[in-house]
C-alpha positions in Angstrom: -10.3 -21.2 -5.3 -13.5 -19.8 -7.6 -11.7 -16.9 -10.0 -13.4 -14.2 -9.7 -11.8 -11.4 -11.4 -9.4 -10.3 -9.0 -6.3 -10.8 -10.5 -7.8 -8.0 -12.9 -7.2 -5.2 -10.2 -3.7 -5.6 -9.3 -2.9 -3.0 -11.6 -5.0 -0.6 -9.5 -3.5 -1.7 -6.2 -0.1 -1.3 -7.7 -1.6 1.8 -8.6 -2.8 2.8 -5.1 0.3 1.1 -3.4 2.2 4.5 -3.8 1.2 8.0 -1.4 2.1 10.1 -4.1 -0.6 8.4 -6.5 -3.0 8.5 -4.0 -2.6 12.5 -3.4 -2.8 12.6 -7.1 -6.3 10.7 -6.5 -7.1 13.4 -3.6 -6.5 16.1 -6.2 -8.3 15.0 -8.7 -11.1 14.3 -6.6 -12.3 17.9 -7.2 -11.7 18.2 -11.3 -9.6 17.2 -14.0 -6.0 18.7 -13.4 -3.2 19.5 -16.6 0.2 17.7 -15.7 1.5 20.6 -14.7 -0.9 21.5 -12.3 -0.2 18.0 -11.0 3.8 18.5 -11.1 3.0 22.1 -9.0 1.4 20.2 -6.2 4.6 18.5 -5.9 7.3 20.9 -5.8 10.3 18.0 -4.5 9.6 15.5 -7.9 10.9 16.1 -11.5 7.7 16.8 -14.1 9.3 13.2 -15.8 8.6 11.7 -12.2 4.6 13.0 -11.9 4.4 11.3 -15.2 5.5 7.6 -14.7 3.0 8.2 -11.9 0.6 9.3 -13.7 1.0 6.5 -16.0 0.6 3.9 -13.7 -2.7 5.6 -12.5 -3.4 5.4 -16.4 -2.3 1.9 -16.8 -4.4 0.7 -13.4 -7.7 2.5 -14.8 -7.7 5.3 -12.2 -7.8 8.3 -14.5 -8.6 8.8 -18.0 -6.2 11.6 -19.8 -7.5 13.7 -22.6 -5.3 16.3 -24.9 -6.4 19.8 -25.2 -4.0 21.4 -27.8 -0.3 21.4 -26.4 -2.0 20.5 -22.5 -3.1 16.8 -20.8 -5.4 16.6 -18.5 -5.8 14.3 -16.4 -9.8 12.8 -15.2 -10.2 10.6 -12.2 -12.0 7.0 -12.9 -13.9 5.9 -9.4 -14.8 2.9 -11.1 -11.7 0.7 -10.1 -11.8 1.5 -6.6 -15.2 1.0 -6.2 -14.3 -2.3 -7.7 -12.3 -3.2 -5.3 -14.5 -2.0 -2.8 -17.1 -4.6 -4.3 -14.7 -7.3 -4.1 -12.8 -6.6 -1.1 -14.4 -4.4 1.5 -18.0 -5.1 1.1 -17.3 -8.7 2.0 -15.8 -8.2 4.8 -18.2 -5.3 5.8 -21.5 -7.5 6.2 -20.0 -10.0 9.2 -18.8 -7.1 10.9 -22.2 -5.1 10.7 -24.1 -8.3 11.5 -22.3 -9.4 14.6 -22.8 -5.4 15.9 -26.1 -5.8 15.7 -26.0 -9.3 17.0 -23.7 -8.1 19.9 -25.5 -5.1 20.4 -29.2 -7.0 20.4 -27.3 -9.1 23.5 -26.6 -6.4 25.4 -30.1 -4.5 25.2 -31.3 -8.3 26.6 -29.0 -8.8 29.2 -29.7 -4.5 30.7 -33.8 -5.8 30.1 -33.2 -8.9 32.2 -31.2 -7.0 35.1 -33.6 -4.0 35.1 
């Protein structure tokens, strides 16, 4: 089997195997977030506990932390996931769309014939 980078990106689907990462993601979708504004949205887990997650988005490549004085913030990367959208989904995505067409072409022929 070709390599072809892939094993690369298991930190990022470690990173993405968790829900609580991946509402991290959601959240910082919209803007860079402080830890703490992080550890609000997730009033049932210990500060320490946002930040081994928050680590392991770090570690996977998912977002990029920067220090502002005494604060971290916290900067989603879309560049892993679109990654593994490269690798994973957009390969599987091109059969599928053909044989739609291809399917749907079929159909349009066969309603032509009977009309």
């Amino acid at each position: 089997m070709p390599d072809d980078g892939a094993d690369d990106l298991d930190p990022v689907w470690r990173a993405l195997a968790s829900p609580i990462r991946r509402r991290i993601l959601d959240l910082l979708r919209d803007g860079p977030k402080s830890t703490g504004e992080i550890a609000n949205e997730f009033p049932d887990l210990s500060r320490f506990a946002i930040m081994q997650h928050l680590l392991v988005l770090e570690n996977g490549g998912l977002t990029m932390p920067r220090r502002q004085g005494r604060q971290k913030f916290h900067y989603l990367n879309p560049i892993p996931i679109q990654r593994i959208h490269d690798r994973w989904v957009s390969r599987y995505q091109q059969p599928w769309a053909e044989a739609l067409v291809s399917l749907k072409a079929e159909f349009e022929d066969e309603a032509a014939e009977g009309a």
